[in-house]
BALUMVO-674645 format. One line per field, with one value per residue (C-alpha): residue number from 1; residue in three letters; x, y, z. Coordinates in steps of 0.05 Angstrom, whole numbers, padded with zeros to 5 digits. Last residue first. Layout:
BEGIN
k <- NUM; ... .
r <- ALA; ... .
X <- X; ... .
Y <- Y; ... .
Z <- Z; ... .
This chain:
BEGIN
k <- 433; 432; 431; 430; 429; 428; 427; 426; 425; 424; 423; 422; 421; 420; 419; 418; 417; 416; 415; 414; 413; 412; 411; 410; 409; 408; 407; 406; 405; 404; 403; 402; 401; 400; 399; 398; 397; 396; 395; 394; 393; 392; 391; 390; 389; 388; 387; 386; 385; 384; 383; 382; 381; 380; 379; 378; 377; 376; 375; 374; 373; 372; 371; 370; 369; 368; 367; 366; 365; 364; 363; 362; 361; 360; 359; 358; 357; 356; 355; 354; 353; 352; 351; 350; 349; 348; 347; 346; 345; 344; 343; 342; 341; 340; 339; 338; 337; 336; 335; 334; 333; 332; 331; 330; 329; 328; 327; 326; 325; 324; 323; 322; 321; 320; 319; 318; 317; 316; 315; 314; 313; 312; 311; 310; 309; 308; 307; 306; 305; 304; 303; 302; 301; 300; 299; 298; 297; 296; 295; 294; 293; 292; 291; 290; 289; 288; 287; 286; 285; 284; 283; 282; 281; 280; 279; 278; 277; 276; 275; 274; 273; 272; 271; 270; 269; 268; 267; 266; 265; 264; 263; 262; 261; 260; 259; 258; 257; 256; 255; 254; 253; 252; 251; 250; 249; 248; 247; 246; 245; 244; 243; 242; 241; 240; 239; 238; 237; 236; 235; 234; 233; 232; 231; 230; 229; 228; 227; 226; 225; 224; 223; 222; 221; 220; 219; 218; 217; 216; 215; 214; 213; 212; 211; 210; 209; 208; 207; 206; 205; 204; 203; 202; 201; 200; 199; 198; 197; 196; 195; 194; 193; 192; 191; 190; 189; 188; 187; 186; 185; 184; 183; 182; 181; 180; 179; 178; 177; 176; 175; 174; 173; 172; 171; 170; 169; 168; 167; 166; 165; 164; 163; 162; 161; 160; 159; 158; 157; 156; 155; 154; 153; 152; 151; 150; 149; 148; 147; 146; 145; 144; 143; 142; 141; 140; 139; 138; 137; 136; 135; 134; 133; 132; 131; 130; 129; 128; 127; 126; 125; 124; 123; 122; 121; 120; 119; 118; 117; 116; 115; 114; 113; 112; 111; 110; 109; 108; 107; 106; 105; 104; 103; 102; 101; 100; 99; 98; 97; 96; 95; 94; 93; 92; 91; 90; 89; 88; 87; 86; 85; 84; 83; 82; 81; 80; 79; 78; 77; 76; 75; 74; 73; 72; 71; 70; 69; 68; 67; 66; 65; 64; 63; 62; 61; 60; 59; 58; 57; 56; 55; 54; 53; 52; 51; 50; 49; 48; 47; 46; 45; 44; 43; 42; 41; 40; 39; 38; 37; 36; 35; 34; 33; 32; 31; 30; 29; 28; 27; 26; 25; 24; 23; 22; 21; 20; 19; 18; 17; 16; 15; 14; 13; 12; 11; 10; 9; 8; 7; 6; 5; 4; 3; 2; 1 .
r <- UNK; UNK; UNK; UNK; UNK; UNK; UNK; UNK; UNK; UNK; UNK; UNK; UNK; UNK; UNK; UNK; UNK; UNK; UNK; UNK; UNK; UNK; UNK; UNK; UNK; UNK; UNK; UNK; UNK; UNK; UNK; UNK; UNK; UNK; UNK; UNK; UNK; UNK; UNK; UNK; UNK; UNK; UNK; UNK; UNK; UNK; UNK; UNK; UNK; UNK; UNK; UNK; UNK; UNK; UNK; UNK; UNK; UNK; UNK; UNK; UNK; UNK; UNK; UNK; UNK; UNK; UNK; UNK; UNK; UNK; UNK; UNK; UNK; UNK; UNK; UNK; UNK; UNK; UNK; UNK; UNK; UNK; UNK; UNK; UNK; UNK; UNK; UNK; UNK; UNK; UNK; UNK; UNK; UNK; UNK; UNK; UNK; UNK; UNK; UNK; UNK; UNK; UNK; UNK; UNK; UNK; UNK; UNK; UNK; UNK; UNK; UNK; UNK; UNK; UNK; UNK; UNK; UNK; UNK; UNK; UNK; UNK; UNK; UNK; UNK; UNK; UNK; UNK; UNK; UNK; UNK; UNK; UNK; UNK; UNK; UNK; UNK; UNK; UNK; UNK; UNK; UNK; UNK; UNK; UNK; UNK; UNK; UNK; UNK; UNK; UNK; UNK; UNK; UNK; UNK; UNK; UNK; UNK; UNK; UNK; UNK; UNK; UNK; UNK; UNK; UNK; UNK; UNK; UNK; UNK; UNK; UNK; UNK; UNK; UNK; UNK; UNK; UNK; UNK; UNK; UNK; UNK; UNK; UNK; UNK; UNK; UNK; UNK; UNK; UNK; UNK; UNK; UNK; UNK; UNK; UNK; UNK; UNK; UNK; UNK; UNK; UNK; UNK; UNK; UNK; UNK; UNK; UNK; UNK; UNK; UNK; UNK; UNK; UNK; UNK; UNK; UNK; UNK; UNK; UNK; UNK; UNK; UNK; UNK; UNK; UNK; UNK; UNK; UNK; UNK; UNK; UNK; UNK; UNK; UNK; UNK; UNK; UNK; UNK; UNK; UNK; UNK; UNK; UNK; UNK; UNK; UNK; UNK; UNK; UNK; UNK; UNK; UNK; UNK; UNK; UNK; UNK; UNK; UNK; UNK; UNK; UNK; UNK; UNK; UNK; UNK; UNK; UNK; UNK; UNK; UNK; UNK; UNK; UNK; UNK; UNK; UNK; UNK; UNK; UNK; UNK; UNK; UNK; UNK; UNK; UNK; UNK; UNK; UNK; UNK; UNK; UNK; UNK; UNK; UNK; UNK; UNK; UNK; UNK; UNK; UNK; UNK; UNK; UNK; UNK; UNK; UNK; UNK; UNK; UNK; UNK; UNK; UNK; UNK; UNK; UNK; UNK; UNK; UNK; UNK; UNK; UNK; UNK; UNK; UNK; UNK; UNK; UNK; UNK; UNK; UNK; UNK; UNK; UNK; UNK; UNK; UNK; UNK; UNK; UNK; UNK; UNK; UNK; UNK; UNK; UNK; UNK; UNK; UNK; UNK; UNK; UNK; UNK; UNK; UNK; UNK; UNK; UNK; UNK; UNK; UNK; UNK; UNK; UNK; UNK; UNK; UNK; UNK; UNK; UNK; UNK; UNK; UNK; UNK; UNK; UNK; UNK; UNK; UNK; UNK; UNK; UNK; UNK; UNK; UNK; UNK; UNK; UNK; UNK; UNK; UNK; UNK; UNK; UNK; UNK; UNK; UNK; UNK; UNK; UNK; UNK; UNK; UNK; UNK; UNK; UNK; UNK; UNK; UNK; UNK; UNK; UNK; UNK; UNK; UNK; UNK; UNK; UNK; UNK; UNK; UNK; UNK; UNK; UNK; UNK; UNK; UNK; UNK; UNK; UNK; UNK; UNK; UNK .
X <- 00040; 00017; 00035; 00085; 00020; -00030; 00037; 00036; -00036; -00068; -00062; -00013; -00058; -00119; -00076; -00056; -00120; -00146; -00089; -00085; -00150; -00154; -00091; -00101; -00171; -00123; -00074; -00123; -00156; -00084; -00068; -00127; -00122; -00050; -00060; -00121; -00079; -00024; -00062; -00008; -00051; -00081; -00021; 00023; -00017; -00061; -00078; -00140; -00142; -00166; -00176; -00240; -00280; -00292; -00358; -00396; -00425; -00496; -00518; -00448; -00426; -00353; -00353; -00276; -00259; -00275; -00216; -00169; -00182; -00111; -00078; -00125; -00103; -00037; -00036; -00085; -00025; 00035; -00009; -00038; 00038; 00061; 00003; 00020; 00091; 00063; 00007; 00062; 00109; 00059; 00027; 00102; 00107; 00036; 00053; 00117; 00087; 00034; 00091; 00131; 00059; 00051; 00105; 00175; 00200; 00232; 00170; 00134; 00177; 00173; 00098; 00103; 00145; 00091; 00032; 00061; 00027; -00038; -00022; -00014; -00084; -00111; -00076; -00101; -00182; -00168; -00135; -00203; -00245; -00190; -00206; -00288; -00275; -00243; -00278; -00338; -00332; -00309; -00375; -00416; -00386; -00409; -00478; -00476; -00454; -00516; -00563; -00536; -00540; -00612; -00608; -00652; -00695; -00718; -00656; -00623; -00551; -00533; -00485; -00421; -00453; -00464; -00375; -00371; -00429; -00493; -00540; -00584; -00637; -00678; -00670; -00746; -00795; -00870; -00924; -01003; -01003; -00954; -00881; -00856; -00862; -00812; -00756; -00780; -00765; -00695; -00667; -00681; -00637; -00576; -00585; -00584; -00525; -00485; -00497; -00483; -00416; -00391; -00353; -00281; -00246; -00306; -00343; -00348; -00414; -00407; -00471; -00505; -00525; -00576; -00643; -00695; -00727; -00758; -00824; -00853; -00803; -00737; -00727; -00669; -00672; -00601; -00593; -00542; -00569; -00503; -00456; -00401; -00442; -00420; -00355; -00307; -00260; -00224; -00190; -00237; -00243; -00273; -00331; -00300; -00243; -00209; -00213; -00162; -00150; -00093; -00040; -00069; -00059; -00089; -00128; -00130; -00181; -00240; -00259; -00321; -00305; -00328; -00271; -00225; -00175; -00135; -00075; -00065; -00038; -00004; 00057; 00041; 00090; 00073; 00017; -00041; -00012; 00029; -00032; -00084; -00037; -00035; -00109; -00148; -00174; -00217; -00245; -00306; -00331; -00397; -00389; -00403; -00353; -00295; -00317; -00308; -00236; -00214; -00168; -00096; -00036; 00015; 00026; -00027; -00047; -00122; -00150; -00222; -00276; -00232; -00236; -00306; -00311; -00302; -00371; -00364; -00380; -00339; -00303; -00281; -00253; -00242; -00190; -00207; -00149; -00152; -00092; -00075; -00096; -00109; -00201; -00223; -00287; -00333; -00363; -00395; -00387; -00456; -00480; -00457; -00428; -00425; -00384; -00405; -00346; -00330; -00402; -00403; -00463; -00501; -00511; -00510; -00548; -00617; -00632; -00554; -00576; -00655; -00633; -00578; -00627; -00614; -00609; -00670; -00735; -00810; -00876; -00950; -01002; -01008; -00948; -00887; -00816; -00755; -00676; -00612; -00537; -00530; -00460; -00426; -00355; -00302; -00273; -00272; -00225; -00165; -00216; -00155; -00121; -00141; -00169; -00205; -00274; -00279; -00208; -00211; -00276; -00222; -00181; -00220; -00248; -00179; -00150; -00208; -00198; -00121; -00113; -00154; -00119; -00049; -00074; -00093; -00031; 00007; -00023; -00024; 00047; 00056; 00027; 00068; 00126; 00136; 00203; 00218; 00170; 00178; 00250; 00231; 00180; 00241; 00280; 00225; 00219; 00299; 00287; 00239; 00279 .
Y <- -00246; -00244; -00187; -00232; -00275; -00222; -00192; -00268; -00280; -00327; -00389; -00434; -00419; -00446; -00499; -00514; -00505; -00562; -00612; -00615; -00640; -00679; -00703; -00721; -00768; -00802; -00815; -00852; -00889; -00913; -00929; -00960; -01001; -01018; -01050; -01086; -01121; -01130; -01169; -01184; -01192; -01270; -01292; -01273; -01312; -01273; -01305; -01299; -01320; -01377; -01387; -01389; -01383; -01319; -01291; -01291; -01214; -01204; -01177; -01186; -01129; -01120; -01184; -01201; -01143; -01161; -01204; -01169; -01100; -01088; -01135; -01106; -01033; -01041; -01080; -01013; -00973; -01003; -01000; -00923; -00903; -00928; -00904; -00837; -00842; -00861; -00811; -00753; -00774; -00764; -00708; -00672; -00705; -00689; -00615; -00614; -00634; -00583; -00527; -00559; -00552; -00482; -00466; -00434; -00373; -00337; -00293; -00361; -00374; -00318; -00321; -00394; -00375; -00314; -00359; -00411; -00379; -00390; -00452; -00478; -00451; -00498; -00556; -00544; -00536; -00605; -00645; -00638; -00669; -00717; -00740; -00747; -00777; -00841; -00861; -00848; -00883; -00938; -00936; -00930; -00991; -01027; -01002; -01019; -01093; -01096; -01068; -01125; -01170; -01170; -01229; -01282; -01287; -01355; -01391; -01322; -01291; -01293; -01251; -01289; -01334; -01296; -01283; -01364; -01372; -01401; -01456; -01423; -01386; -01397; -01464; -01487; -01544; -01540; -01568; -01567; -01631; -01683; -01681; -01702; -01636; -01614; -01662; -01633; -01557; -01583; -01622; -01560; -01520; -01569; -01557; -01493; -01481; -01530; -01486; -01419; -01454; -01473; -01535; -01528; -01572; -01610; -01564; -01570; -01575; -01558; -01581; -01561; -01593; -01598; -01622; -01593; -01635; -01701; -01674; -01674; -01628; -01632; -01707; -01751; -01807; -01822; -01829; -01790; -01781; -01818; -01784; -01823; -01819; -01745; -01767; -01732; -01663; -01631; -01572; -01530; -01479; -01500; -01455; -01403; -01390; -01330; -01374; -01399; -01475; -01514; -01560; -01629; -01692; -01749; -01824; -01801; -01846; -01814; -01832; -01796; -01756; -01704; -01708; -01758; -01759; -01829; -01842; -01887; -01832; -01776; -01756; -01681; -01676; -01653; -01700; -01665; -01587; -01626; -01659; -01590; -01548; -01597; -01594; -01663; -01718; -01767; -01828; -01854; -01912; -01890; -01952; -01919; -01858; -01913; -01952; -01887; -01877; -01821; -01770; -01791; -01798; -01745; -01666; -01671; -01604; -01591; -01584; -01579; -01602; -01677; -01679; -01663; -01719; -01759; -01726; -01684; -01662; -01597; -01594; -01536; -01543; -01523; -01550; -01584; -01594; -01654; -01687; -01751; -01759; -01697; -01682; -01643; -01602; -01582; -01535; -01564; -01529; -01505; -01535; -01606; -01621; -01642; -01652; -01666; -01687; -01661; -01638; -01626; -01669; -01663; -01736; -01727; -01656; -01657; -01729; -01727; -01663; -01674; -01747; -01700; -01654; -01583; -01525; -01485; -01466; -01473; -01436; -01457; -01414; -01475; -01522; -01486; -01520; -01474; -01490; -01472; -01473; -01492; -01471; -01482; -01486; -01471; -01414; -01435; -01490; -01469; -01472; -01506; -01454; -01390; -01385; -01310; -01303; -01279; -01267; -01211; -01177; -01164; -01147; -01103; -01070; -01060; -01034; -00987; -00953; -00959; -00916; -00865; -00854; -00855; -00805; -00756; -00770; -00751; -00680; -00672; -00686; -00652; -00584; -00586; -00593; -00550; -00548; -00612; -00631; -00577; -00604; -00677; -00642; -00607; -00664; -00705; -00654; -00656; -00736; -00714; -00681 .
Z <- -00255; -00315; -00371; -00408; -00420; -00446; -00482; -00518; -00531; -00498; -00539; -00489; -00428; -00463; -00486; -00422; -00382; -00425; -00429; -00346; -00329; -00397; -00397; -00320; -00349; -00402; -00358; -00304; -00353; -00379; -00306; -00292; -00358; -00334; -00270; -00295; -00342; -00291; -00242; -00186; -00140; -00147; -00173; -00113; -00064; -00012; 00050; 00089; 00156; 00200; 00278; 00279; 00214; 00180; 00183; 00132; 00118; 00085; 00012; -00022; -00055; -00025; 00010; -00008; 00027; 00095; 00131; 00077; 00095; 00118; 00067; 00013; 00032; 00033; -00038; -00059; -00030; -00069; -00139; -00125; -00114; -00181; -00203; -00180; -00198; -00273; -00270; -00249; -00305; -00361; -00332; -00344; -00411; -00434; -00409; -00441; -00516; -00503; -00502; -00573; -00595; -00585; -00622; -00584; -00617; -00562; -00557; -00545; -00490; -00460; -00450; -00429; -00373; -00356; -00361; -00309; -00253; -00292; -00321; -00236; -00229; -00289; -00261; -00189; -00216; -00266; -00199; -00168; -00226; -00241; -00166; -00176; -00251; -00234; -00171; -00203; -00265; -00218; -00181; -00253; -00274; -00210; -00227; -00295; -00280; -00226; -00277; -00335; -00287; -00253; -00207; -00209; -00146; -00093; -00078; -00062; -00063; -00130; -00164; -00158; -00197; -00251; -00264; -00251; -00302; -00289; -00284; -00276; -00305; -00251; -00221; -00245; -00221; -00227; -00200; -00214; -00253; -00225; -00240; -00309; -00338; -00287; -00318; -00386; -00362; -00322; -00378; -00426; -00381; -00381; -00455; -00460; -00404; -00453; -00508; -00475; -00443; -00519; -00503; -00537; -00475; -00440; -00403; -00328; -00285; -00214; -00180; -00114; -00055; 00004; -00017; -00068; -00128; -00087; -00105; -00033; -00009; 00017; 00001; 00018; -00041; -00038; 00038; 00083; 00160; 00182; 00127; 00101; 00026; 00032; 00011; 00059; 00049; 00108; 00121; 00081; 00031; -00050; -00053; -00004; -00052; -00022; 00042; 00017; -00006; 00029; -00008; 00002; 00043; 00014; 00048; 00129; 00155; 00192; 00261; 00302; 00364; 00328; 00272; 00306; 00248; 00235; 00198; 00130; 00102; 00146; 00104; 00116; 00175; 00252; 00260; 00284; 00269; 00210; 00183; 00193; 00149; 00092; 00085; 00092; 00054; 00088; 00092; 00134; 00078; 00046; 00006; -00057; -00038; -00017; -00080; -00124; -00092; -00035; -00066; -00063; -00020; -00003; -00018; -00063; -00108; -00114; -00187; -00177; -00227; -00228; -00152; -00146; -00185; -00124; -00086; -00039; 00039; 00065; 00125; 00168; 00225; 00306; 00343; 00407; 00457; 00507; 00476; 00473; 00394; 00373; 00376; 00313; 00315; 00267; 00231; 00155; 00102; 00063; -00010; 00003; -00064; -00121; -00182; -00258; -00305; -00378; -00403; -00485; -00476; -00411; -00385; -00307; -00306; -00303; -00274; -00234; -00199; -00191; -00151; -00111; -00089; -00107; -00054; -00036; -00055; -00034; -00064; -00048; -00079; -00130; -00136; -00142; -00129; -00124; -00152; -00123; -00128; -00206; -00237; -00297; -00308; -00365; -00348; -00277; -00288; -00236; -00176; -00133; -00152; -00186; -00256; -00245; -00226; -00153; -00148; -00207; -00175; -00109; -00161; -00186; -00137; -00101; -00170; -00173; -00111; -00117; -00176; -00160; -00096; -00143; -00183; -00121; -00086; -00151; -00153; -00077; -00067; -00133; -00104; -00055; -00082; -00140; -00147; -00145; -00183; -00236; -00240; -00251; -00306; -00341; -00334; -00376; -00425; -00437; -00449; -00486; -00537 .
């Protein structure tokens, strides 16, 4: 039986082709606006390498000192990092990290060619938080980061441009004109992970201007880093974000009278994090996540909207077949049953459709879509692009909520003016023309 509804709707198609160009178009544009959204929201907070732990990880960017009408905020210190943070329980490993990359330059041996960089400053558990993939070597050891000793891992890519293979340990990088030993070689981040992107990573402890009691402001609290904290397998995140907040309210109680310490709510969640722009204002989640839902409503409902005026002037022309029909015998249901087989196969090729164009889209868009709802643009770095892996797209989940969302709202457009149609009365029907 609906393998002879299914024909019938092929044939309608073909028949009617016009107006299920527009009819399938239409699905498939809803389709693809909120698969782009979402998986551009999917790659913010999804598992994805190197940040494969994300599920379990904590966040604290920034943190602001008030002392009277005075207020100052910024990045953490690394002193107000370890204090608050170094002996959660339920914590796994802490990493830090410089909060901004640093631009540099590279200088190829015997060549006078200057190839612009990106390196980022960490600590070695940074290491254990993300889960990089080494092509050769290893991750530079707690005595190199103690020492402050000038190692360096760096991105796969950059060894075989410098040294045309990506066995390069034990080699030298001239990263401004300064010397860097070559200790791992690592699969490359993208830049769809700006937290962990870079072509080289060096303890921050190399640093000339580094020093361990570096103050931003006169409590010692603010510097130029931020802490990843990862849960221990099992750790409840709420619980651990508890405690790692009561750290911070006694740690300010031990500053002089008149000043206090606070990161804000923090530290968050990867999904929260994502949210914050400012060291100085806590974002207001629950009217940012109602907003965004309110966007996809939209791009839902503003198509079905459209498609429900075509589908209810196609049942008009069709009021004469369905007249016959009935005088043949045929119940009403028997006639819904077609309809939710015909809208059936026009939301599938539609999402089919929506799915192919929202991938065109995001490779089009891809140097900018990743700061849908950010407050201000970064640029991209010279000479880099951003790559999408397979994993990252191929998000069936979302896929097939849209499409079910999608199927539901083209019933509706479609189920209404059909059973309107389907109840006038038969002569009313064999009447229209």
């Amino acid at each position: 039986m609906y393998k002879q509804y299914f024909k019938q709707a092929w044939n309608l198609i073909r028949q009617e082709k016009l107006f299920s160009i527009i009819y399938i178009i239409g699905t498939g544009l809803s389709v693809s606006m909120v698969m782009v959204l979402s998986i551009v929201f999917y790659m913010k907070v999804a598992n994805i390498y190197p940040e494969t732990n994300r599920d379990r990880m904590l966040i604290a960017k920034s943190g602001i000192v008030r002392s009277g009408d005075s207020t100052t905020s910024s990045s953490l210190s690394e002193y107000v990092i370890k204090t608050c943070f170094g002996s959660l329980k339920g914590m796994e490993v802490l990493g830090i990290m410089e909060s901004y990359p640093t631009d540099a330059e590279v200088q190829p041996e015997g060549s006078p060619e200057q190839i612009p960089v990106t390196a980022r400053f960490v600590n070695t558990d940074f290491w254990r938080v993300f889960h990089f993939r080494f092509l050769s070597g290893q991750a530079f050891t707690v005595a190199d980061y103690q020492s402050g000793l000038r190692t360096a891992v760096i991105a796969g890519s950059l060894a075989r441009r410098l040294f045309g293979t990506v066995d390069a340990v034990g080699r030298y990088v001239m990263m401004d004109f300064v010397p860097y030993r070559v200790c791992g070689v690592v699969q490359e981040a993208s830049l769809v992970t700006p937290d962990t992107y870079a072509l080289l990573y060096i303890p921050y402890t190399a640093r000339d201007d580094y020093a361990p009691d570096k103050k931003n402001d006169s409590t010692g609290s603010l510097g130029g880093f931020r802490a990843y904290i990862l849960a221990a397998p099992g750790t409840n995140l709420d619980v651990l974000k508890e405690e790692a907040e009561n750290n911070v309210r006694r740690y300010s109680q031990t500053l002089e009278e008149g000043v206090e310490f606070s990161i804000l709510g923090q530290p968050d969640k990867q999904w929260q994090t994502i949210f914050r722009y400012w060291s100085n204002d806590v974002p207001e989640y629950g009217k940012l996540l109602l907003t965004y839902s309110l966007i996809l409503l939209i791009l839902l409902l503003v198509p079905a909207v459209s498609l429900s005026g075509m589908a209810d002037s196609r049942m008009e022309r069709r009021l004469a077949e369905m007249g016959i029909r009935r005088a043949f015998g045929a119940p009403v249901g028997v006639l819904m049953r077609q309809v939710i087989s015909e809208n059936f196969l026009f939301t599938l090729l539609g999402g089919l459709f929506g799915l192919l164009f929202s991938y065109l889209l995001l490779y089009v868009t891809r140097s900018w879509v990743l700061q849908i709802g950010a407050s201000f643009i970064d640029i991209l770095p010279e000479g880099t692009d951003v790559v999408f892996t397979p994993s990252m797209l191929m998000n069936w989940q979302v896929f097939c909520i849209a499409l079910v969302v999608c199927f539901l709202l083209n019933l509706l457009s479609s189920l209404i003016p059909a059973w309107r149609a389907a109840h006038r009365h038969i002569i009313y029907s064999l009447n229209a023309k």
